[in-house]
C-alpha positions as CSV (number, residue, x, y, z in Angstrom):
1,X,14.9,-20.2,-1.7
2,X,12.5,-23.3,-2.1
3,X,9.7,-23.5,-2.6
4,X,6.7,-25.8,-1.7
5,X,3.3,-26.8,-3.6
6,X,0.3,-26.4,-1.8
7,X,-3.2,-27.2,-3.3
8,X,-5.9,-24.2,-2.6
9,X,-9.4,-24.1,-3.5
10,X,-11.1,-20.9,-4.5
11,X,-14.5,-19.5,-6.3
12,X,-14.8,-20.5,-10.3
13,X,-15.3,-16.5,-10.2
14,X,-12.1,-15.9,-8.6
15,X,-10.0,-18.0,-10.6
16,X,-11.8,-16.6,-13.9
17,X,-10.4,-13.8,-12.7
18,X,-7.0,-15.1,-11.4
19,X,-6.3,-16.8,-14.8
20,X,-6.9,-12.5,-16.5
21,X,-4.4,-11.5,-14.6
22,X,-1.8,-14.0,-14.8
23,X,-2.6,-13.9,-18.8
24,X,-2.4,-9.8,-18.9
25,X,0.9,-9.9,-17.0
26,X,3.0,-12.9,-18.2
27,X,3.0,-14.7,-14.9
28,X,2.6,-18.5,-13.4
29,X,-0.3,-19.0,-11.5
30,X,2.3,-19.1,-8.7
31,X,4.1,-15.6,-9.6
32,X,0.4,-14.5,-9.1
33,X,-0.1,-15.8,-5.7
34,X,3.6,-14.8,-5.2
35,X,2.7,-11.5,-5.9
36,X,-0.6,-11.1,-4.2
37,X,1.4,-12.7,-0.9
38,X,3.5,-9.8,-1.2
39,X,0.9,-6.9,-1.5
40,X,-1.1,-8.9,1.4
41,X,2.1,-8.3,3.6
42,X,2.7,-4.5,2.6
43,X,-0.4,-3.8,2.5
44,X,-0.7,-5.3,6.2
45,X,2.5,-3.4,7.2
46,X,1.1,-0.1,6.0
47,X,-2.3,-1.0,8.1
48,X,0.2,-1.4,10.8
49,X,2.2,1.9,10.7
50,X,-0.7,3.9,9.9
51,X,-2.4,2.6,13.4
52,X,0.4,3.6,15.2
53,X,0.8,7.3,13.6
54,X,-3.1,7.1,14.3
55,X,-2.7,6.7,18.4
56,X,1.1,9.1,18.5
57,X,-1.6,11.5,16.9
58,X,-4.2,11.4,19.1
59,X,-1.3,10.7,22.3
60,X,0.5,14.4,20.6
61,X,-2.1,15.9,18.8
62,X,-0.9,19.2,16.5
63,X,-1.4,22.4,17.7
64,X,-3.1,25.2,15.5
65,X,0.0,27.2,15.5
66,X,2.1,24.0,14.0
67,X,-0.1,23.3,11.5
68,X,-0.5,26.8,10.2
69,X,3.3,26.9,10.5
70,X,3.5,24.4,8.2
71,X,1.2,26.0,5.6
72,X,3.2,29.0,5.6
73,X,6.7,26.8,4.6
74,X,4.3,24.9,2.1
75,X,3.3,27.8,0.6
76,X,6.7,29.3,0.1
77,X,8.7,26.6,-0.8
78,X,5.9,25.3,-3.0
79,X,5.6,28.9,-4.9
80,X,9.4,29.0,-5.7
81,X,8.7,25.9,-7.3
82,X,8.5,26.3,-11.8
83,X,5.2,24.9,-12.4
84,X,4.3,24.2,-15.8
């Protein structure tokens, strides 16, 4: 993989802030931005999927019976469980 330098300008606040983090977890300043690229593109991904279960839900919504169909197998399977 290579990797490239870029030069970014952010907040005295922020980077306060950036330089806690980076202290508190043993990383570079660019393992932190590494990292926060990372949770930016999951986190986007998740936004994504959740959209789309959002509009097949309202496309298909549940019916009542489904949903108290599922209760019932919750409920059974969940009470066989040893909870301690």
């Amino acid at each position: 993989m290579r990797a490239i330098k870029f030069a970014v300008s952010i907040p005295d606040e922020d980077y306060r802030e950036l330089e806690k983090i980076r202290k508190k977890e043993g990383l570079s300043r660019s393992g932190v931005v590494t990292e926060a690229i990372r949770f930016f593109k999951e986190y986007r991904e998740k936004e994504r999927l959740i959209r789309l279960y959002e509009a097949g839900y309202i496309k298909k919504p549940e019916r009542l019976a489904e949903i108290k169909g599922w209760e019932r197998v919750s409920i059974e399977t969940f009470s066989k469980e040893g909870w301690k």
